[in-house]
Biopython code that builds the backbone (N, CA, C, O; Angstrom):
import numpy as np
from Bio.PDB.StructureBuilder import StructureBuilder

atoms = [
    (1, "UNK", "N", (11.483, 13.780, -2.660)),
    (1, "UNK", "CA", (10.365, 14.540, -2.146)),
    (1, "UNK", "C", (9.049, 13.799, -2.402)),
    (1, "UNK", "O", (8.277, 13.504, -1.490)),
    (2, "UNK", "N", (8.860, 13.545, -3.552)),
    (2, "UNK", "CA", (7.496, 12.554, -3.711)),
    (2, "UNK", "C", (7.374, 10.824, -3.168)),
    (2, "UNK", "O", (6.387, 10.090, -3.122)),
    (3, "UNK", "N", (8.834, 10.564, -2.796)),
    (3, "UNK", "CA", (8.792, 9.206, -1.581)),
    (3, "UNK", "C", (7.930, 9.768, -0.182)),
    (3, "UNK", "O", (7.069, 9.171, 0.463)),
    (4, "UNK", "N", (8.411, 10.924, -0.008)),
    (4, "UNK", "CA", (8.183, 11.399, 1.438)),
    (4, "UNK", "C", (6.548, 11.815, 1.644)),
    (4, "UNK", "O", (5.837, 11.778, 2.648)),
    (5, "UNK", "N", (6.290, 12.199, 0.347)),
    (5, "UNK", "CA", (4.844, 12.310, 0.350)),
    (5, "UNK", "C", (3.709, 10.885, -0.069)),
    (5, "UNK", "O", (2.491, 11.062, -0.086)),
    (6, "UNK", "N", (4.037, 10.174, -0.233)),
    (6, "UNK", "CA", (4.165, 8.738, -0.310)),
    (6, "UNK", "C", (3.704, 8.077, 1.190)),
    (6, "UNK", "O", (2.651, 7.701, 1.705)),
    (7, "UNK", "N", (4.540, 8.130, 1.412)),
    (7, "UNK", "CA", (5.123, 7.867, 2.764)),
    (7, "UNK", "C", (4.221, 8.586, 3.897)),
    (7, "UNK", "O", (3.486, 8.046, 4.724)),
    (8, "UNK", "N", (4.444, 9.730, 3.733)),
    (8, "UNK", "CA", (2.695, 10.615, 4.703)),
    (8, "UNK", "C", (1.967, 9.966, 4.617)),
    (8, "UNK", "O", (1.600, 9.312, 5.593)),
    (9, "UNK", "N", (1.229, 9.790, 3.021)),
    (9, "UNK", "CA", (-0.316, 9.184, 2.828)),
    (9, "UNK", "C", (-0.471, 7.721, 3.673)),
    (9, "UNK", "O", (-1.399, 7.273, 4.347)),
    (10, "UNK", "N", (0.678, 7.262, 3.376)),
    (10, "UNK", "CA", (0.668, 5.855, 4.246)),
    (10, "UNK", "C", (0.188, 6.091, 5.611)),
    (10, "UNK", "O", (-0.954, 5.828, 5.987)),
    (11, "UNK", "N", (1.146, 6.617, 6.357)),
    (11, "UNK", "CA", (0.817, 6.950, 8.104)),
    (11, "UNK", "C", (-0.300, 7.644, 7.597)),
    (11, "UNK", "O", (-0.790, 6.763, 6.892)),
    (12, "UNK", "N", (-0.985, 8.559, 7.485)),
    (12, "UNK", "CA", (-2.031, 9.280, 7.478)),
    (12, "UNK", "C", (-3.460, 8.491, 6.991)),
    (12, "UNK", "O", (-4.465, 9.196, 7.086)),
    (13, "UNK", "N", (-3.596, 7.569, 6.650)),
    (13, "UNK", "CA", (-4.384, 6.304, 6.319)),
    (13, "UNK", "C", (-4.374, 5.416, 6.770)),
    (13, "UNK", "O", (-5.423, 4.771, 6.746)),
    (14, "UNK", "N", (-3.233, 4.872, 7.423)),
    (14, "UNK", "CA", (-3.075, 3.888, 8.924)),
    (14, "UNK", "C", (-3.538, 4.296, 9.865)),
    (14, "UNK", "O", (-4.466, 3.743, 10.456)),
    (15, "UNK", "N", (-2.886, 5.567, 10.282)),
    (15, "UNK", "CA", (-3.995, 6.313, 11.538)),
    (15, "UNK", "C", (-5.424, 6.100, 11.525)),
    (15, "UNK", "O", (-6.092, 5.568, 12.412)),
    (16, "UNK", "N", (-5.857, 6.619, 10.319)),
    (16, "UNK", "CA", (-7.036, 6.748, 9.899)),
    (16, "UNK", "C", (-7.698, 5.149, 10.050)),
    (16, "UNK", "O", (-8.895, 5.090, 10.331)),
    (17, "UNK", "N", (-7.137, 4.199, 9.914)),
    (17, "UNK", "CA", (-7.352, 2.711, 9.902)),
    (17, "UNK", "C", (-7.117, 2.620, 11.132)),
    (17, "UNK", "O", (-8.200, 2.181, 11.517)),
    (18, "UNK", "N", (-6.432, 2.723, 12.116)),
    (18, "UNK", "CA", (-6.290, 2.482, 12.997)),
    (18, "UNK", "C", (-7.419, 3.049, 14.443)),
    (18, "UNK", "O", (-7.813, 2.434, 15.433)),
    (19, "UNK", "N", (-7.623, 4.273, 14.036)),
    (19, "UNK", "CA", (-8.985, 5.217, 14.362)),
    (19, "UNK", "C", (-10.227, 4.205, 14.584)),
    (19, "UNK", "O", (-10.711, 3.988, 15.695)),
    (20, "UNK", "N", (-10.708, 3.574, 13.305)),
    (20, "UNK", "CA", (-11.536, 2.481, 12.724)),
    (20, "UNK", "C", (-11.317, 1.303, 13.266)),
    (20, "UNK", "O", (-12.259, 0.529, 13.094)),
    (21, "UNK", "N", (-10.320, 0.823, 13.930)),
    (21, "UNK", "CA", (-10.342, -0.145, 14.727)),
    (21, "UNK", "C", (-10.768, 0.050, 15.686)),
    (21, "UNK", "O", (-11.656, -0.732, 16.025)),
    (22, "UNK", "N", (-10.377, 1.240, 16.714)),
    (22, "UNK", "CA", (-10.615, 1.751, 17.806)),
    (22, "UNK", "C", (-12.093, 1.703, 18.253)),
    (22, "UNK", "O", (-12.615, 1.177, 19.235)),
    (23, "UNK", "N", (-12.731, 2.591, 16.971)),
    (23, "UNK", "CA", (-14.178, 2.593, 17.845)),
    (23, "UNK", "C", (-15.035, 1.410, 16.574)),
    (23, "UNK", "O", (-16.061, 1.686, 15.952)),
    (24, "UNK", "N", (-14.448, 0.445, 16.504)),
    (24, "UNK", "CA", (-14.996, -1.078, 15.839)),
    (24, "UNK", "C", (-15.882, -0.882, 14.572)),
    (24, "UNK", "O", (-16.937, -1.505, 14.448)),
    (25, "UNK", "N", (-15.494, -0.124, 13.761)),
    (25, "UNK", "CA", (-15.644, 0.050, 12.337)),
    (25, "UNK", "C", (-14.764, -0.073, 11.207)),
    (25, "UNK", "O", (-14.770, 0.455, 10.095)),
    (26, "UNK", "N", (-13.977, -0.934, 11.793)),
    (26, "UNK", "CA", (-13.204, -1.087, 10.575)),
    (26, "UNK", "C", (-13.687, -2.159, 9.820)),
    (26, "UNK", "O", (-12.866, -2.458, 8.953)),
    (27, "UNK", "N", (-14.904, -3.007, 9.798)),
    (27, "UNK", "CA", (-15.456, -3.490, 8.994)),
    (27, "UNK", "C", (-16.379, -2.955, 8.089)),
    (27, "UNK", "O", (-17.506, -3.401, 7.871)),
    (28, "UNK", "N", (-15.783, -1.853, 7.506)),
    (28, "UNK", "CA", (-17.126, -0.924, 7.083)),
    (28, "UNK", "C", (-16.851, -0.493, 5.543)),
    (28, "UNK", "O", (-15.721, -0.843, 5.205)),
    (29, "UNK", "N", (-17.444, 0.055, 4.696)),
    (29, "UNK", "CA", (-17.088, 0.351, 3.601)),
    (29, "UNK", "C", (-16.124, 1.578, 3.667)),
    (29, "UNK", "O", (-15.293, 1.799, 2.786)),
    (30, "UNK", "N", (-16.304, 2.409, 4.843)),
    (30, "UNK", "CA", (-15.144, 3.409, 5.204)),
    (30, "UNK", "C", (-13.602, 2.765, 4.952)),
    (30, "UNK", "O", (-12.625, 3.148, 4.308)),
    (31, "UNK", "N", (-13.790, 2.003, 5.498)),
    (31, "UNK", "CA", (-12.288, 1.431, 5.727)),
    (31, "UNK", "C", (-11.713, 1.161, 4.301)),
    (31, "UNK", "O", (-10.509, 1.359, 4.137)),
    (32, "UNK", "N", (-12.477, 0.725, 3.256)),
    (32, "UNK", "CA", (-11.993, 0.513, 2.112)),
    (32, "UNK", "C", (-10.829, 2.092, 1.047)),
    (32, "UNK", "O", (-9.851, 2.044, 0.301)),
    (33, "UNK", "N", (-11.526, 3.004, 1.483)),
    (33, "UNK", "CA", (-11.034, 4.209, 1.021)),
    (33, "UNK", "C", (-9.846, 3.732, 1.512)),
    (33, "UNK", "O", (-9.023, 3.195, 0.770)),
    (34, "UNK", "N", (-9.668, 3.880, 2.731)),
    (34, "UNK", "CA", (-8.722, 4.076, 3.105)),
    (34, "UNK", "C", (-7.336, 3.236, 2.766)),
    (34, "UNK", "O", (-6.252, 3.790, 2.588)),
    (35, "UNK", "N", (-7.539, 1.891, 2.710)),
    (35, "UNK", "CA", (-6.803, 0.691, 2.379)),
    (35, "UNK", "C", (-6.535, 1.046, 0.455)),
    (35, "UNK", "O", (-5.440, 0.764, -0.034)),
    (36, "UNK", "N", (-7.505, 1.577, -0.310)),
    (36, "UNK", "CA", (-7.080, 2.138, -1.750)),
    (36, "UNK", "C", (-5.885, 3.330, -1.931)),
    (36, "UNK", "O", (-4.978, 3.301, -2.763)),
    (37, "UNK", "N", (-6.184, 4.593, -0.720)),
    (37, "UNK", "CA", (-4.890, 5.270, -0.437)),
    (37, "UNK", "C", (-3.579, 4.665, -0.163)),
    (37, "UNK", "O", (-2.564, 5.247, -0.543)),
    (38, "UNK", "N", (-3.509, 3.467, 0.507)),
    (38, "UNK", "CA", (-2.140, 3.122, 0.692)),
    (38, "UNK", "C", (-1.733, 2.238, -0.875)),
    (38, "UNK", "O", (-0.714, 2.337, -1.558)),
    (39, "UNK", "N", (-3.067, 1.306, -1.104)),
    (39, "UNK", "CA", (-2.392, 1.108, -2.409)),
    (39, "UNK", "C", (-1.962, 1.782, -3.147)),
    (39, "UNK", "O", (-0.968, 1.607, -3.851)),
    (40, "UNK", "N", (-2.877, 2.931, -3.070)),
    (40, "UNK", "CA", (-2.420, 3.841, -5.000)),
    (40, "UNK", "C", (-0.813, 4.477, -4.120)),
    (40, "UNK", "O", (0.253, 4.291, -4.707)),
    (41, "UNK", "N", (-0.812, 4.983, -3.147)),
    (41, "UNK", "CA", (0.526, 5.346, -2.960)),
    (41, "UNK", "C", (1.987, 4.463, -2.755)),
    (41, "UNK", "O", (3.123, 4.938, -2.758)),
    (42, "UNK", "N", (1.641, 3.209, -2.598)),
    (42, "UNK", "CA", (2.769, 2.397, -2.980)),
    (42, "UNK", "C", (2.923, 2.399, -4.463)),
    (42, "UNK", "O", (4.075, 2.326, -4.890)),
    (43, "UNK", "N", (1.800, 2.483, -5.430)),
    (43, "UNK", "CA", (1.643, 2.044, -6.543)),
    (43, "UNK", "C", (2.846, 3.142, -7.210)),
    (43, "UNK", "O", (3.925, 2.986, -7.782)),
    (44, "UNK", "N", (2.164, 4.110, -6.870)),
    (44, "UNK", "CA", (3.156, 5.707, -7.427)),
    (44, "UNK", "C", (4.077, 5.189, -6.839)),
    (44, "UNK", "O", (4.859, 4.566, -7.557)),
    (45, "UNK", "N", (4.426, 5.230, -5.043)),
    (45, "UNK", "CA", (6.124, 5.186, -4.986)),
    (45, "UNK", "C", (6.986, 3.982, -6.175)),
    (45, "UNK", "O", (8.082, 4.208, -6.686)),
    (46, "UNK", "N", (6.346, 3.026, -6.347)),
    (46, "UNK", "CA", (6.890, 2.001, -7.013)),
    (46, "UNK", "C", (7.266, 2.366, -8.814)),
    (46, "UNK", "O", (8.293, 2.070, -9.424)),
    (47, "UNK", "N", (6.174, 3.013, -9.274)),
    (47, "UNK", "CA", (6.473, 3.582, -10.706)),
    (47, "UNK", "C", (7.857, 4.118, -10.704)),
    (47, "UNK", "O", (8.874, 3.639, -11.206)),
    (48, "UNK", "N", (7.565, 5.922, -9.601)),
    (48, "UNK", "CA", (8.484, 6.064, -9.946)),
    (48, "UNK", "C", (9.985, 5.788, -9.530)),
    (48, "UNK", "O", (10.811, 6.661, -9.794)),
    (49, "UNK", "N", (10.305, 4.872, -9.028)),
    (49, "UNK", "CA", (11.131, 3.872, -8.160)),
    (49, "UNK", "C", (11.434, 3.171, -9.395)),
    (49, "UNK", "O", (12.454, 3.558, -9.967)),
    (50, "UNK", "N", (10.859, 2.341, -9.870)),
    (50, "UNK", "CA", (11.200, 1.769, -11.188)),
    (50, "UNK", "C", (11.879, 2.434, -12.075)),
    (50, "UNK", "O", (12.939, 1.978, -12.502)),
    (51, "UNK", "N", (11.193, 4.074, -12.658)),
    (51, "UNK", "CA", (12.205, 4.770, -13.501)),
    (51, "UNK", "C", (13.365, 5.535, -13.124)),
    (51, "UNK", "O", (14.298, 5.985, -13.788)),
    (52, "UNK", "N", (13.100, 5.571, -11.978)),
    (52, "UNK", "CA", (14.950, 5.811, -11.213)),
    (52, "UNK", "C", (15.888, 5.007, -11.395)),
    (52, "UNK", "O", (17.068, 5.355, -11.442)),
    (53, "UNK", "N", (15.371, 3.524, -11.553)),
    (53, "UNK", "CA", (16.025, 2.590, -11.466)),
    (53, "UNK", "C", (16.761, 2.163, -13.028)),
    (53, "UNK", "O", (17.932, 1.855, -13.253)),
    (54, "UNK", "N", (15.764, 2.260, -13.844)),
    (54, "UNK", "CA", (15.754, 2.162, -15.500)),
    (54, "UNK", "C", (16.793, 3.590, -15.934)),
    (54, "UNK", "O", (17.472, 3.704, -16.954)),
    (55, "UNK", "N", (16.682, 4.350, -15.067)),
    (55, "UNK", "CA", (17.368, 5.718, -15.319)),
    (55, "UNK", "C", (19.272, 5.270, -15.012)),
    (55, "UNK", "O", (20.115, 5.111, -15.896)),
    (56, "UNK", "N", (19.426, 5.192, -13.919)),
    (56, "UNK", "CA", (20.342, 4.553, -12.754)),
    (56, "UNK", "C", (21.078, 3.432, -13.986)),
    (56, "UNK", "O", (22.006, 3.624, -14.772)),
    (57, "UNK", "N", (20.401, 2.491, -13.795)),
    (57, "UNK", "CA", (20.870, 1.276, -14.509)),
    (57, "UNK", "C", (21.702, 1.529, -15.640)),
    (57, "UNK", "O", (22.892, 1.218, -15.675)),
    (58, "UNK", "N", (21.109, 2.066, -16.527)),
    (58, "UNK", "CA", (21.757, 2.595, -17.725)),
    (58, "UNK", "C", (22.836, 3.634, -17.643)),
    (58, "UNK", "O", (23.483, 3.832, -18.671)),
    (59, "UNK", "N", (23.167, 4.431, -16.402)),
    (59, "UNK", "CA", (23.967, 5.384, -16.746)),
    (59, "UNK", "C", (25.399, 5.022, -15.503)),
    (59, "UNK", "O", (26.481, 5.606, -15.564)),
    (60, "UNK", "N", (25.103, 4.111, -14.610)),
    (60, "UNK", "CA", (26.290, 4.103, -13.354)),
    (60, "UNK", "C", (26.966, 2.580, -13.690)),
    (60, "UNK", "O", (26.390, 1.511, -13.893)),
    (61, "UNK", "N", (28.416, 2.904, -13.668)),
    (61, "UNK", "CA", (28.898, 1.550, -13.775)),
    (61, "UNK", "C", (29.366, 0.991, -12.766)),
    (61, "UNK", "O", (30.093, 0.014, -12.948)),
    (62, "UNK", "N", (29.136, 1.368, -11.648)),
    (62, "UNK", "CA", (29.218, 0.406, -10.222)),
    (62, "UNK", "C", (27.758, -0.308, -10.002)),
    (62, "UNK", "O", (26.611, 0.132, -9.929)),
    (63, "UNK", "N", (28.315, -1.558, -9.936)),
    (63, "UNK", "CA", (26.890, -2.786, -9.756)),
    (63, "UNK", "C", (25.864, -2.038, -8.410)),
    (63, "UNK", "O", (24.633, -2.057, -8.445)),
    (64, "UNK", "N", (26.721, -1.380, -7.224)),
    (64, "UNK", "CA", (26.063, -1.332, -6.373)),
    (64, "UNK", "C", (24.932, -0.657, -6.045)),
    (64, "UNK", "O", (24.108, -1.081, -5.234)),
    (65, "UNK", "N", (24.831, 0.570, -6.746)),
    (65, "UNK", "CA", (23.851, 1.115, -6.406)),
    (65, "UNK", "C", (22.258, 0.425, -7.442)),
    (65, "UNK", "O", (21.120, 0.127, -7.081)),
    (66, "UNK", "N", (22.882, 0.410, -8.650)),
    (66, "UNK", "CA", (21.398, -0.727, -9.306)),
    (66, "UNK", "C", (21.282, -1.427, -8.355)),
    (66, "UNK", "O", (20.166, -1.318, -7.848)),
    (67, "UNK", "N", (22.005, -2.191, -7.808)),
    (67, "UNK", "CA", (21.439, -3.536, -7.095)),
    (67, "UNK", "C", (20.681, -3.303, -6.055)),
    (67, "UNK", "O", (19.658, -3.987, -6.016)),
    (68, "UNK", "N", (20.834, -2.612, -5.259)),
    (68, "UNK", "CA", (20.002, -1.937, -3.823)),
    (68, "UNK", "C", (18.698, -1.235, -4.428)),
    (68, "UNK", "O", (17.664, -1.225, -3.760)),
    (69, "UNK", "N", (18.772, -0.404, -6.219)),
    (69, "UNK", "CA", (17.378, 0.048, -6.486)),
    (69, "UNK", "C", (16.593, -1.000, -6.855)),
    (69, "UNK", "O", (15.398, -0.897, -6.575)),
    (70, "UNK", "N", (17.153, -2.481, -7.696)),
    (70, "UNK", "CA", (16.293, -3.717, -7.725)),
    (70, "UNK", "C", (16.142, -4.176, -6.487)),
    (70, "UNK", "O", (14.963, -4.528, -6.455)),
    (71, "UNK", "N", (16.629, -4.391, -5.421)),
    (71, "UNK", "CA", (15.930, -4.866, -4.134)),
    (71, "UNK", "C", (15.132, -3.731, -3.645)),
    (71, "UNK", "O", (14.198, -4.195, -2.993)),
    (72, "UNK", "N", (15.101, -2.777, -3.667)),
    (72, "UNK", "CA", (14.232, -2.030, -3.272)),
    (72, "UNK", "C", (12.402, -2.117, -4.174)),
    (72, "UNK", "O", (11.248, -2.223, -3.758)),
    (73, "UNK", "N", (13.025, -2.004, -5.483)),
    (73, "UNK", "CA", (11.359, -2.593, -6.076)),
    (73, "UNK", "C", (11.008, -3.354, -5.960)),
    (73, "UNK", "O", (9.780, -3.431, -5.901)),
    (74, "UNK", "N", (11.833, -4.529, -5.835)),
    (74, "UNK", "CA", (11.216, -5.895, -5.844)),
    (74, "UNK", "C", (9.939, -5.757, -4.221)),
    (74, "UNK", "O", (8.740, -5.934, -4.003)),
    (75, "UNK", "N", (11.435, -5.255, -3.294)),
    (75, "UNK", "CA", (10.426, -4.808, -1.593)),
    (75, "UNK", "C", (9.142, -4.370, -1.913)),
    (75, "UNK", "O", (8.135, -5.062, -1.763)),
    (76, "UNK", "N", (9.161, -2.915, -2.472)),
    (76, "UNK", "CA", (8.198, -2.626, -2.459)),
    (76, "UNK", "C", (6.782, -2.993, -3.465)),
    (76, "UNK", "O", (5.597, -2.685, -3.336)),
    (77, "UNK", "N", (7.369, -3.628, -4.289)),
    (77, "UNK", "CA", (6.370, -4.413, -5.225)),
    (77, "UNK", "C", (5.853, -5.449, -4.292)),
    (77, "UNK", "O", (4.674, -5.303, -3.971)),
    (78, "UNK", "N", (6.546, -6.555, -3.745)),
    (78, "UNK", "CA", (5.838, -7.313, -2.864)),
    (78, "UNK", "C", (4.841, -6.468, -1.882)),
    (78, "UNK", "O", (3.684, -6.886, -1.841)),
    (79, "UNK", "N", (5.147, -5.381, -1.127)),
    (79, "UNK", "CA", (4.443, -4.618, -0.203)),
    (79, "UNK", "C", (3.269, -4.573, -0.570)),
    (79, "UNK", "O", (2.289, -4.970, 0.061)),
    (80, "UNK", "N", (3.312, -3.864, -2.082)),
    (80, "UNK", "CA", (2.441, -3.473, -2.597)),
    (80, "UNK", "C", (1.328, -4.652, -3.064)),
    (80, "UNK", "O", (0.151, -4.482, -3.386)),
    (81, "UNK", "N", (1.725, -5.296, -3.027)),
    (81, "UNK", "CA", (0.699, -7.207, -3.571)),
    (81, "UNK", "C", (0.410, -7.359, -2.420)),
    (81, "UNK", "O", (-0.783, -7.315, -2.122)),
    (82, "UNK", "N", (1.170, -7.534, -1.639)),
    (82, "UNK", "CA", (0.589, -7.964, 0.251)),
    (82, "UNK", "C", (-0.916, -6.961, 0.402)),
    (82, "UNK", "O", (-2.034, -7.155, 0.880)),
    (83, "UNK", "N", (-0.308, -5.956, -0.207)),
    (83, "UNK", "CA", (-1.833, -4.508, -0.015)),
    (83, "UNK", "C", (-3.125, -5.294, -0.447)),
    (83, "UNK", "O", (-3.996, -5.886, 0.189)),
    (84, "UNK", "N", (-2.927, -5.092, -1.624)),
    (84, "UNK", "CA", (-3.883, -5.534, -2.890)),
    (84, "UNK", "C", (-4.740, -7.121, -1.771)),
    (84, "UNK", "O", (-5.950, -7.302, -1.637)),
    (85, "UNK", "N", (-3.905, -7.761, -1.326)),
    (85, "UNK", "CA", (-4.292, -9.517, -0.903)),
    (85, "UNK", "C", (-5.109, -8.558, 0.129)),
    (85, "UNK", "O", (-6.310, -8.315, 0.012)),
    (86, "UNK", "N", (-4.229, -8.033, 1.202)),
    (86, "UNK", "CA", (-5.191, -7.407, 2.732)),
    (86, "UNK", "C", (-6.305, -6.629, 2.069)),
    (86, "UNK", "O", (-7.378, -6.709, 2.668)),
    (87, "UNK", "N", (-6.297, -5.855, 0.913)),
    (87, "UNK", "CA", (-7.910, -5.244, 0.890)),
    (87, "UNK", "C", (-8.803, -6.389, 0.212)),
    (87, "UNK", "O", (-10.025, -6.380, 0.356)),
    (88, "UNK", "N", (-8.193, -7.300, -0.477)),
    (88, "UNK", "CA", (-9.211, -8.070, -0.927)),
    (88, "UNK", "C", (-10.153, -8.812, 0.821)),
    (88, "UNK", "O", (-11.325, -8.645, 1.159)),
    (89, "UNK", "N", (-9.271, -9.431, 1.394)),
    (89, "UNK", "CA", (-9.652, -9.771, 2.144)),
    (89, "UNK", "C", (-10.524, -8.550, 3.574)),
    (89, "UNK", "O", (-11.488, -8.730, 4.317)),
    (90, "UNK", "N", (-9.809, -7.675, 3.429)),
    (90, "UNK", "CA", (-11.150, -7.127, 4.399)),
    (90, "UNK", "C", (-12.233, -6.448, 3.275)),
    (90, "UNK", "O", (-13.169, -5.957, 3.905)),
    (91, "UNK", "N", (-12.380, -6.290, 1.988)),
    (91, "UNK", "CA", (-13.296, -6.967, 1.625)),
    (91, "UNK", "C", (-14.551, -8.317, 1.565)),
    (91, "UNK", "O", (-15.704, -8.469, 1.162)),
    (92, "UNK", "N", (-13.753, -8.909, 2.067)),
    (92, "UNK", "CA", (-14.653, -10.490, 2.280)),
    (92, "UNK", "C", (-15.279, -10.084, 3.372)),
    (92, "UNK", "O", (-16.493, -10.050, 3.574)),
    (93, "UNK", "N", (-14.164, -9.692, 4.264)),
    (93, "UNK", "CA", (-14.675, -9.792, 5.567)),
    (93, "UNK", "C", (-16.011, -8.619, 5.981)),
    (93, "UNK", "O", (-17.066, -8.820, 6.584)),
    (94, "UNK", "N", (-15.354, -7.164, 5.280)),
    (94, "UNK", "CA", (-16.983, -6.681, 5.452)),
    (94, "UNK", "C", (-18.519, -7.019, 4.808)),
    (94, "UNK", "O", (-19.667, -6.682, 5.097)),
    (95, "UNK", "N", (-17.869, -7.902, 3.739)),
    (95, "UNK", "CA", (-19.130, -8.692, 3.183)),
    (95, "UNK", "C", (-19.674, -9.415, 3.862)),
    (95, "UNK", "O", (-20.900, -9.323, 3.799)),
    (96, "UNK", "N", (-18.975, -10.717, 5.054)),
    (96, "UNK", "CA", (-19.490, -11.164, 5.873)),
    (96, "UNK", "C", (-20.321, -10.414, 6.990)),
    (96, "UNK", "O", (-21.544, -10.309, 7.080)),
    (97, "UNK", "N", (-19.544, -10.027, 7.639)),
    (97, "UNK", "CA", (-20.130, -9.208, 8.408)),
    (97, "UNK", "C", (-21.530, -8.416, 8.343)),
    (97, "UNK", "O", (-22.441, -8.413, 9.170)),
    (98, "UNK", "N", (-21.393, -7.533, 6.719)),
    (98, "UNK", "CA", (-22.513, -7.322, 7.102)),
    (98, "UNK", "C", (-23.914, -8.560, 6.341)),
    (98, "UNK", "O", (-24.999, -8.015, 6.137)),
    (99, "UNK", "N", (-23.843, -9.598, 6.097)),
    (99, "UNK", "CA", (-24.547, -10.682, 5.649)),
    (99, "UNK", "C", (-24.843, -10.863, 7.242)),
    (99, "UNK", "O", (-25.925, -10.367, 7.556)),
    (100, "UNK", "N", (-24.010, -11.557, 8.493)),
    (100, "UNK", "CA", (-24.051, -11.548, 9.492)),
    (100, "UNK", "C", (-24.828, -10.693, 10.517)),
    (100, "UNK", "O", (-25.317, -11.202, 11.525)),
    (101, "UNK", "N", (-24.933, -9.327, 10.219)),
    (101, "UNK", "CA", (-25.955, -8.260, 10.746)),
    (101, "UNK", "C", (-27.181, -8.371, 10.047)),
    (101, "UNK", "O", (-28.236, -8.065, 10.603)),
    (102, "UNK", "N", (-27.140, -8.799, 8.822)),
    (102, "UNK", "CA", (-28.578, -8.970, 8.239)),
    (102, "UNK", "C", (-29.159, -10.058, 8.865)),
    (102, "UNK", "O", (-30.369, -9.893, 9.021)),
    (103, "UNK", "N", (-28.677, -11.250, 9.333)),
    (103, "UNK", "CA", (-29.307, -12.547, 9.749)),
    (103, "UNK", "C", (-29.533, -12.411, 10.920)),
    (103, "UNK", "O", (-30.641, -12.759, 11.329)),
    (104, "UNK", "N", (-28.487, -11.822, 11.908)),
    (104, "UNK", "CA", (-29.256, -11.177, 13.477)),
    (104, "UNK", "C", (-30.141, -10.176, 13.590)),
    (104, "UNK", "O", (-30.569, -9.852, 14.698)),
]
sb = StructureBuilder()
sb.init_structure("model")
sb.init_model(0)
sb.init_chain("A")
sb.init_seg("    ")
for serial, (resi, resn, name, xyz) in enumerate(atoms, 1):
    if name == "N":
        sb.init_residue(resn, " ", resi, " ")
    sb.init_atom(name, np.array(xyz, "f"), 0.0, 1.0, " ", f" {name:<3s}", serial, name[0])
structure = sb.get_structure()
């Protein structure tokens, strides 16, 4: 249940990002909120993904299902770094930009 709500915030902040493309503001400090919602909600899905996993690990003696919950964090840990890199960078980029509106 708390993947799935996870998972909302995502689409519901993409939209919202996607909105911001539409009418050409997604270089804006708006957009940043929004790009922090998807982080912090990978961040949570990933915690508690991890202690499912730490949970799991210790108690099932078929390899298979640990193994699919470590590829699954590892996934979503990378996801979650890919996040972190894309807001740094549209960070830069609304810094440029608006340096760029100041000089025109």
């Amino acid at each position: 249940m708390f993947w799935v709500l996870c998972v909302q915030v995502v689409i519901v902040a993409t939209w919202k990002l996607l909105t911001l493309v539409r009418n050409d503001r997604i270089f804006s400090t708006a957009s940043l909120g929004w790009v922090d919602a998807i982080v912090w909600a990978i961040a949570a899905a990933w915690v508690v993904l991890v202690g499912v996993f730490r949970y799991i690990g210790f108690t099932v003696d078929d390899p298979g299902l640990p193994l699919l919950l470590f590829l699954m964090v590892v996934g979503v840990a990378a996801l979650g770094l890919l996040m972190v890199v894309m807001r740094a960078l549209l960070r830069q980029a609304t810094t440029l930009r608006t340096d760029m509106e100041a000089v025109i």
